[in-house]
C-alpha positions as CSV (number, residue, x, y, z in Angstrom):
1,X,67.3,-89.6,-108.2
2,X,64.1,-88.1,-106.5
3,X,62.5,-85.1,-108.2
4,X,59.7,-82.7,-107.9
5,X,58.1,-80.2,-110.2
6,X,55.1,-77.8,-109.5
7,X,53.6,-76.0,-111.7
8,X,51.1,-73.7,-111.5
9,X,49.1,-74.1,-114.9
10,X,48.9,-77.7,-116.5
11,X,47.3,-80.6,-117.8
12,X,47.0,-83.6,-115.9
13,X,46.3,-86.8,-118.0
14,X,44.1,-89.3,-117.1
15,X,47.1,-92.1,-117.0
16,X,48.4,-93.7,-114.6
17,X,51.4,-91.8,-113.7
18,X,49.0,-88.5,-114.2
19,X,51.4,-87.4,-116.6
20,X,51.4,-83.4,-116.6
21,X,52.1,-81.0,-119.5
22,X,52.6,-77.5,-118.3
23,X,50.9,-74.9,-120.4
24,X,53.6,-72.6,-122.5
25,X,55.3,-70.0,-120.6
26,X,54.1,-71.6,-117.2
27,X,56.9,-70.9,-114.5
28,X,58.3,-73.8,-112.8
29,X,59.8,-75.0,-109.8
30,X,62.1,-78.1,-110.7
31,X,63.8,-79.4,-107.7
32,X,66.0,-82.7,-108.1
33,X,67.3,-84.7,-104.6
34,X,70.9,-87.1,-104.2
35,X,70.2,-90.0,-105.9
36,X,69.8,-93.4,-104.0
37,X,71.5,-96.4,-104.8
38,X,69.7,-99.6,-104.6
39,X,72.4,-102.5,-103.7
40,X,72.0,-105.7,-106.8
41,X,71.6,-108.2,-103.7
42,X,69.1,-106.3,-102.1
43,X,66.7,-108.4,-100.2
44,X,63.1,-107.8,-99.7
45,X,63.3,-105.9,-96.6
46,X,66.1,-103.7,-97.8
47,X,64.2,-103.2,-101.0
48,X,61.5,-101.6,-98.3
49,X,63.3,-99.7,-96.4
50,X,64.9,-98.1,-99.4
51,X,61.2,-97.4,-101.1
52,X,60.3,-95.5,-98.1
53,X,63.7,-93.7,-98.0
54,X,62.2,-92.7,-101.4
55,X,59.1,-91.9,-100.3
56,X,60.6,-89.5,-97.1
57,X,62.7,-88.0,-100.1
58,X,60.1,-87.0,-102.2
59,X,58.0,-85.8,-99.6
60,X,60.5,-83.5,-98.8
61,X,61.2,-82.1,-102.0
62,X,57.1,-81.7,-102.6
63,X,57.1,-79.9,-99.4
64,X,60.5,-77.8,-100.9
65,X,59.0,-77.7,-104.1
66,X,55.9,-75.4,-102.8
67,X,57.9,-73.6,-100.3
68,X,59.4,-71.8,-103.3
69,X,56.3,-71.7,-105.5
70,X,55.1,-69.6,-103.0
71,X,58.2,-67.5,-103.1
72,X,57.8,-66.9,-106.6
């Protein structure tokens, strides 16, 4: 399942997932996409069409993500 969060006040650690802690009583936007199945057999170029399928998807929810920050 793809998901986004934004945040508007956080800490970003240095790791390398830049793992982020939101300061208390920080608002949120948590938005969570239809989860995609990845098939056992999957070959290598399925496996790559189905990691940029994930990659379009989380785009989108990013792009959703701020639409409603700025809402807020």
């Amino acid at each position: 399942m793809s998901h986004h969060i934004f945040r508007a006040q956080k800490k970003t650690l240095k790791s390398w997932d830049r793992f982020i802690i939101p300061y208390p009583f920080t608002k949120a936007v948590f938005i969570y996409g239809e989860p995609l199945s990845v098939p056992r057999d999957a070959d290598r170029d399925a496996m790559e069409n189905l990691r940029r399928e994930l990659e379009a998807r989380m785009r989108e929810l990013t792009e959703k993500a701020d639409n409603r920050w700025n809402d807020i």
